[in-house]
Biotite code that builds the C-alpha atoms (Angstrom):
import biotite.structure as struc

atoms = struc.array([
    struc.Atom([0.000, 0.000, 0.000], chain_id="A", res_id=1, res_name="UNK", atom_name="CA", element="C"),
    struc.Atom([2.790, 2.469, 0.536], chain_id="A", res_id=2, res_name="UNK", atom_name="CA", element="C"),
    struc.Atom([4.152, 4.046, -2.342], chain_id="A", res_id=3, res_name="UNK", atom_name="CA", element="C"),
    struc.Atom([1.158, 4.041, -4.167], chain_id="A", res_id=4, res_name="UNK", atom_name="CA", element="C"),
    struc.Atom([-0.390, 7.118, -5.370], chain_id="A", res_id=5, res_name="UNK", atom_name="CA", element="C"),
    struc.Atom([-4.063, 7.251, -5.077], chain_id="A", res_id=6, res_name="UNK", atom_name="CA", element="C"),
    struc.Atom([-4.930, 11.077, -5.063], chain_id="A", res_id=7, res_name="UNK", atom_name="CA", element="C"),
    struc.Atom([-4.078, 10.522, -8.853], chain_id="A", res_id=8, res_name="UNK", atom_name="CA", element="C"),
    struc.Atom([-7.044, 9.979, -11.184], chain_id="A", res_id=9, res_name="UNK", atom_name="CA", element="C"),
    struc.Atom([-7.468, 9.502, -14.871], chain_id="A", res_id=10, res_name="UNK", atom_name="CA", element="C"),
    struc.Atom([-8.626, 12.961, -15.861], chain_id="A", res_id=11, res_name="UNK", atom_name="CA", element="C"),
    struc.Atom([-11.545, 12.830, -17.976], chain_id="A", res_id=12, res_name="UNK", atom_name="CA", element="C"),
    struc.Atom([-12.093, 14.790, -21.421], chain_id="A", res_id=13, res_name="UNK", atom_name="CA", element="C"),
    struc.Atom([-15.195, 15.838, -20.892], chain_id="A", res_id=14, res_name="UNK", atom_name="CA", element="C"),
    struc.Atom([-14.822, 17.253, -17.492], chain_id="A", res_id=15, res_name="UNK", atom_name="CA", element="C"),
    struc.Atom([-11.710, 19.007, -19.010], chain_id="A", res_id=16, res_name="UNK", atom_name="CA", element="C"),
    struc.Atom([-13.731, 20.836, -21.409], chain_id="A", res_id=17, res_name="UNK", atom_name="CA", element="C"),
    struc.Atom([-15.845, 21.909, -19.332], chain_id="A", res_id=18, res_name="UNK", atom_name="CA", element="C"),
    struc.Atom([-14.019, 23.792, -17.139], chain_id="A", res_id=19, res_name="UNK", atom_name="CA", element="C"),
    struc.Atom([-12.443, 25.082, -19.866], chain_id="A", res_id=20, res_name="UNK", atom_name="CA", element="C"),
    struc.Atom([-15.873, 26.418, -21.296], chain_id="A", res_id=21, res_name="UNK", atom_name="CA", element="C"),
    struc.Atom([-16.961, 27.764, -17.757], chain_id="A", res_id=22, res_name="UNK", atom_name="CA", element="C"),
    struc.Atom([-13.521, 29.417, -17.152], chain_id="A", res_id=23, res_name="UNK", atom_name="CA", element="C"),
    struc.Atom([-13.512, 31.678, -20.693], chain_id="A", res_id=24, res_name="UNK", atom_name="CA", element="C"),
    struc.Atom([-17.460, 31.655, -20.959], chain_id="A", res_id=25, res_name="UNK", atom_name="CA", element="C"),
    struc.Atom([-17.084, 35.658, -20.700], chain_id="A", res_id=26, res_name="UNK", atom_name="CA", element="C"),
    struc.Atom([-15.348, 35.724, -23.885], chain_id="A", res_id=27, res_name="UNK", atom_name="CA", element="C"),
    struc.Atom([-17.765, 34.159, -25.657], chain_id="A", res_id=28, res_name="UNK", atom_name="CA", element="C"),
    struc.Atom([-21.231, 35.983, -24.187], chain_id="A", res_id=29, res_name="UNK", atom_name="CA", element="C"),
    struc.Atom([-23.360, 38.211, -26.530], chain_id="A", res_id=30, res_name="UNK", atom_name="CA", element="C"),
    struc.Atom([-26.716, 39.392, -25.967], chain_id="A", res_id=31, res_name="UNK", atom_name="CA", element="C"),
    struc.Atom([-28.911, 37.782, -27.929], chain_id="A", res_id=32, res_name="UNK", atom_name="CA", element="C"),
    struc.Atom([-33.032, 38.119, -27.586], chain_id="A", res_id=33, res_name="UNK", atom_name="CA", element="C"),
    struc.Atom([-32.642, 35.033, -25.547], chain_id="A", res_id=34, res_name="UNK", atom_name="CA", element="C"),
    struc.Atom([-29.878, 36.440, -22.965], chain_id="A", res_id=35, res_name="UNK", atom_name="CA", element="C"),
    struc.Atom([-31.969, 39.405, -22.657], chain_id="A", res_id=36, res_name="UNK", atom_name="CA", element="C"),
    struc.Atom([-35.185, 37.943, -21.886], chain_id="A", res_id=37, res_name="UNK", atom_name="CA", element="C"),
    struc.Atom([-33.666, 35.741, -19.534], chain_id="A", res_id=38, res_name="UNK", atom_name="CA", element="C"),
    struc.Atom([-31.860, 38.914, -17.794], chain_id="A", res_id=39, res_name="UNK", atom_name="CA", element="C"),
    struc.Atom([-35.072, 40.321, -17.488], chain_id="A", res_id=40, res_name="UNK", atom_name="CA", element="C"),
    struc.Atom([-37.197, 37.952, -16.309], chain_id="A", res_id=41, res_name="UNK", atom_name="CA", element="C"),
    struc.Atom([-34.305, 37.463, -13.352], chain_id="A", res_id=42, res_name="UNK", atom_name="CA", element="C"),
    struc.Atom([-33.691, 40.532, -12.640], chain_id="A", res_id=43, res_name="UNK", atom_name="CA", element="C"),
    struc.Atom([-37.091, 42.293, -12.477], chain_id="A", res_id=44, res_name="UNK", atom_name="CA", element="C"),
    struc.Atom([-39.577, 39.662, -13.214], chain_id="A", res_id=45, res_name="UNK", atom_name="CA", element="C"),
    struc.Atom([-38.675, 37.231, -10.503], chain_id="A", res_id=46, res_name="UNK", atom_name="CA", element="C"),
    struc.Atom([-37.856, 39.855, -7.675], chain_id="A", res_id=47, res_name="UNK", atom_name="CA", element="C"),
    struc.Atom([-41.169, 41.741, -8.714], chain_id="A", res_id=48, res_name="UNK", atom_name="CA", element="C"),
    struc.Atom([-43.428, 38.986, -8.644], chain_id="A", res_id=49, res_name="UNK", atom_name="CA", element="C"),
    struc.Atom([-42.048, 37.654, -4.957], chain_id="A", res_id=50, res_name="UNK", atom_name="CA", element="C"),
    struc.Atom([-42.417, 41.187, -3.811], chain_id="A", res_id=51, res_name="UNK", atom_name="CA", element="C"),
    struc.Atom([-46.006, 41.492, -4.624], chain_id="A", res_id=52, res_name="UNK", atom_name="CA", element="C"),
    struc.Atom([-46.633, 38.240, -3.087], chain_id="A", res_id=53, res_name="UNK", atom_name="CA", element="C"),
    struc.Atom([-45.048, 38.909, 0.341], chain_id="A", res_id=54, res_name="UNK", atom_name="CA", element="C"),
    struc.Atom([-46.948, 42.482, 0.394], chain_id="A", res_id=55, res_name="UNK", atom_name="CA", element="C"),
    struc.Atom([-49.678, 40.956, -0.041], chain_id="A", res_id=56, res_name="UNK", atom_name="CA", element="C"),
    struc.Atom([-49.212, 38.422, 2.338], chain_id="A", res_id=57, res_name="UNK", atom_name="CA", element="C"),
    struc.Atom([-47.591, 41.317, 5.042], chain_id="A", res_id=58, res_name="UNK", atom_name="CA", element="C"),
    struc.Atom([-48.592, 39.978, 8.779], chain_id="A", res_id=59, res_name="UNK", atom_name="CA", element="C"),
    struc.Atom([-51.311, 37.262, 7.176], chain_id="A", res_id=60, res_name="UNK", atom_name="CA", element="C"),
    struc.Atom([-49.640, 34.354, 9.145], chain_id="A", res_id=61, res_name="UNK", atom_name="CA", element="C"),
    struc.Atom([-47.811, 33.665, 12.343], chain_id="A", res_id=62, res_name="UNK", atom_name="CA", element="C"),
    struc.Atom([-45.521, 30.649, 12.552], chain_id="A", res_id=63, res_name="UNK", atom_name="CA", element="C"),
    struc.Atom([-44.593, 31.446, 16.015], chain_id="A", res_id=64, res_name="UNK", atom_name="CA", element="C"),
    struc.Atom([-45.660, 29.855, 19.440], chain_id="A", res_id=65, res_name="UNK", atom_name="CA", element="C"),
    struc.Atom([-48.174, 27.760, 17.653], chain_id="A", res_id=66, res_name="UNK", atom_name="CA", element="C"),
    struc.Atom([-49.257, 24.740, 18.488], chain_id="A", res_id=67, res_name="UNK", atom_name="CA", element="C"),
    struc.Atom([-50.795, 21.530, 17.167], chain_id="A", res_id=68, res_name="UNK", atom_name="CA", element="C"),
    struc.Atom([-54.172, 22.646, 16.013], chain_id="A", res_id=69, res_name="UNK", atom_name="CA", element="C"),
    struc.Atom([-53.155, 26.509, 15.754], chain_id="A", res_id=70, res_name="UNK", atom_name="CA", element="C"),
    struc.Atom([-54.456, 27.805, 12.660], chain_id="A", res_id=71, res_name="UNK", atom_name="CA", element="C"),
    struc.Atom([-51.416, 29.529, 11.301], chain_id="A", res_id=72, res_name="UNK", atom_name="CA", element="C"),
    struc.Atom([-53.166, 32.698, 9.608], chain_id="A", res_id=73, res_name="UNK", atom_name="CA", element="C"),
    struc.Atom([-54.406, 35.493, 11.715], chain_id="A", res_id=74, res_name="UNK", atom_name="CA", element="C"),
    struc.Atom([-57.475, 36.366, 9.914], chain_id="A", res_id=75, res_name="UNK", atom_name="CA", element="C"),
])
């Protein structure tokens, strides 16, 4: 067993060409209709939709000091 060196693994292709992709993806990016749509609907769709939900949720339920058979929403 000594002497052997396990750490060292066969390094795959494909994993090798992936982390090449990921690593120089930057150099590659252009806005398309696609990328833009998508950086939309992340940046403002997404956040706006969440936000409208918790305002109109806003002190609707309790989740603390309830107990089994507490109804969670306070009207």
């Amino acid at each position: 067993m000594a002497g052997l060196q396990h750490y060292r693994m066969a390094m795959d292709p494909a994993i090798q060409k992936l982390g090449t992709m990921t690593t120089n993806r930057h150099k590659y990016f252009r806005w398309s209709r696609k990328t833009a749509g998508l950086t939309f609907l992340y940046t403002v769709l997404v956040p706006s939709i969440v936000g409208v939900i918790a305002y109109q949720t806003e002190g609707k339920y309790d989740f603390r000091a309830k107990r089994k058979g507490d109804l969670i929403s306070e009207y």
